[in-house]
C-alpha positions as CSV (number, residue, x, y, z in Angstrom):
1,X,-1.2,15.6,26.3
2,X,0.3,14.2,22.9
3,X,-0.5,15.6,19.5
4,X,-3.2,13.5,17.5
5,X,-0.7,13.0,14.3
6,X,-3.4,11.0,12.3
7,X,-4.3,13.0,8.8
8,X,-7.2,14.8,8.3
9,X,-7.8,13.3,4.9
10,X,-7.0,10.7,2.4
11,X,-4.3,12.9,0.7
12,X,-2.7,14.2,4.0
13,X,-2.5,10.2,5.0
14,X,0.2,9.4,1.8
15,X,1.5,13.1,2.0
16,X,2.4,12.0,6.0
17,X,3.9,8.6,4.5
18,X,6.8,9.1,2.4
19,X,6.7,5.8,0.1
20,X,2.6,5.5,0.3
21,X,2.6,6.8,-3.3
22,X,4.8,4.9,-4.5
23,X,3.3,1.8,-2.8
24,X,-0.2,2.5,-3.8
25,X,1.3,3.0,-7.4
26,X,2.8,-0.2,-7.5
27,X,-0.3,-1.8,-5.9
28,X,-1.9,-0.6,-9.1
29,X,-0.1,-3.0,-11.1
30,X,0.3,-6.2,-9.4
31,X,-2.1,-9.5,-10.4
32,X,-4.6,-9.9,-7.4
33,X,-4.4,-13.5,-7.7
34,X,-0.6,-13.4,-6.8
35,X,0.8,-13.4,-3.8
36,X,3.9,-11.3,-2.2
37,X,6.2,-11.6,0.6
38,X,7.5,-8.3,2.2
39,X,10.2,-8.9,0.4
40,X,9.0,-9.4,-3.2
41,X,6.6,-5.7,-2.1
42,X,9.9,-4.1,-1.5
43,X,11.6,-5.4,-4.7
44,X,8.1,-4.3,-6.7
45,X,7.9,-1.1,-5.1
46,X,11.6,0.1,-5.0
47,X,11.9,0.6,-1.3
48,X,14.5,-1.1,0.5
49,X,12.8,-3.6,2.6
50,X,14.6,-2.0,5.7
51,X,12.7,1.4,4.7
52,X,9.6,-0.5,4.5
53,X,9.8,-2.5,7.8
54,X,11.0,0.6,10.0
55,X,8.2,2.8,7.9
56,X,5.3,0.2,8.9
57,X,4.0,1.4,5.5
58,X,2.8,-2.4,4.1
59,X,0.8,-2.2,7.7
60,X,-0.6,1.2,6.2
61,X,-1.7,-0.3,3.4
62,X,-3.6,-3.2,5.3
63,X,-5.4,-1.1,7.0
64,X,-6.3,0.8,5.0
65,X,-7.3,-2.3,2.8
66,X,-5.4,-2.7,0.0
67,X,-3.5,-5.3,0.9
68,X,-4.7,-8.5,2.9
69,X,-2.3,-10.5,4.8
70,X,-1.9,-13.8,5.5
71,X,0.0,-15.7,8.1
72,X,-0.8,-19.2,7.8
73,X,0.9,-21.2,10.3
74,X,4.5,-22.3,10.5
75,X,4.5,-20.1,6.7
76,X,6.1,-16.8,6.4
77,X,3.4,-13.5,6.0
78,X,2.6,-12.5,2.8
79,X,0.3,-10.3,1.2
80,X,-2.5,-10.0,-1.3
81,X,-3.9,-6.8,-3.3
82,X,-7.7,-6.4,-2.0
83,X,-9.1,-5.9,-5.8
84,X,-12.2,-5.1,-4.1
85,X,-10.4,-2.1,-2.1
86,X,-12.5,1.0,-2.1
87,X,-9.4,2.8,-1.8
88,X,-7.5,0.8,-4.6
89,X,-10.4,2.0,-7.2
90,X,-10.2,5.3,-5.8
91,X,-6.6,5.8,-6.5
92,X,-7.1,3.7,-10.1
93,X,-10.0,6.2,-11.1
94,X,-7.3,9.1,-9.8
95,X,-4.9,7.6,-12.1
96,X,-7.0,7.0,-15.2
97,X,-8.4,11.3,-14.5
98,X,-4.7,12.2,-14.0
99,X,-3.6,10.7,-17.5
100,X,-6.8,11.9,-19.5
101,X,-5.9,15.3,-18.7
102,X,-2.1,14.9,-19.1
């Protein structure tokens, strides 16, 4: 029988992800209304876009809903920060307690 491996919570999910802080850091700071290639997420983010690829970390993010992606046809995927993302507020309102007590 294999090992369930999923996280038991929100923190064990970007502690089991190496670059998921960083990602959902940099997610904090990018325009909603833009739009951003794999590519251009690694450039943001400072992960090689190898690490990122092999990681499956920008699917992650997807599904966990702070990012939306979009494949129109004969167009190469790219992505969109959810600014509606329950998670994405979370981890802003994290931010924003982290600093006030800093």
């Amino acid at each position: 029988m294999q090992r369930d491996t999923r996280a038991d919570s929100g923190w064990g999910f970007v502690a089991d992800h190496d670059s998921m802080a960083t990602i959902i850091d940099t997610l904090l700071d990018l325009d909603p209304e833009e739009t951003y290639t794999r590519s251009e997420l690694a450039d943001e983010t400072g992960i090689a876009l190898k690490t990122l690829h092999l990681m499956d970390d920008v699917d992650g993010v997807v599904d966990l809903g702070l990012l939306d992606r979009h494949h129109p046809e004969d167009q190469e995927v790219y992505y969109t920060v959810n600014a509606d993302s329950p998670v994405l507020e979370a981890a802003r309102e994290f931010e924003q307690a982290v600093e006030a007590n800093r």
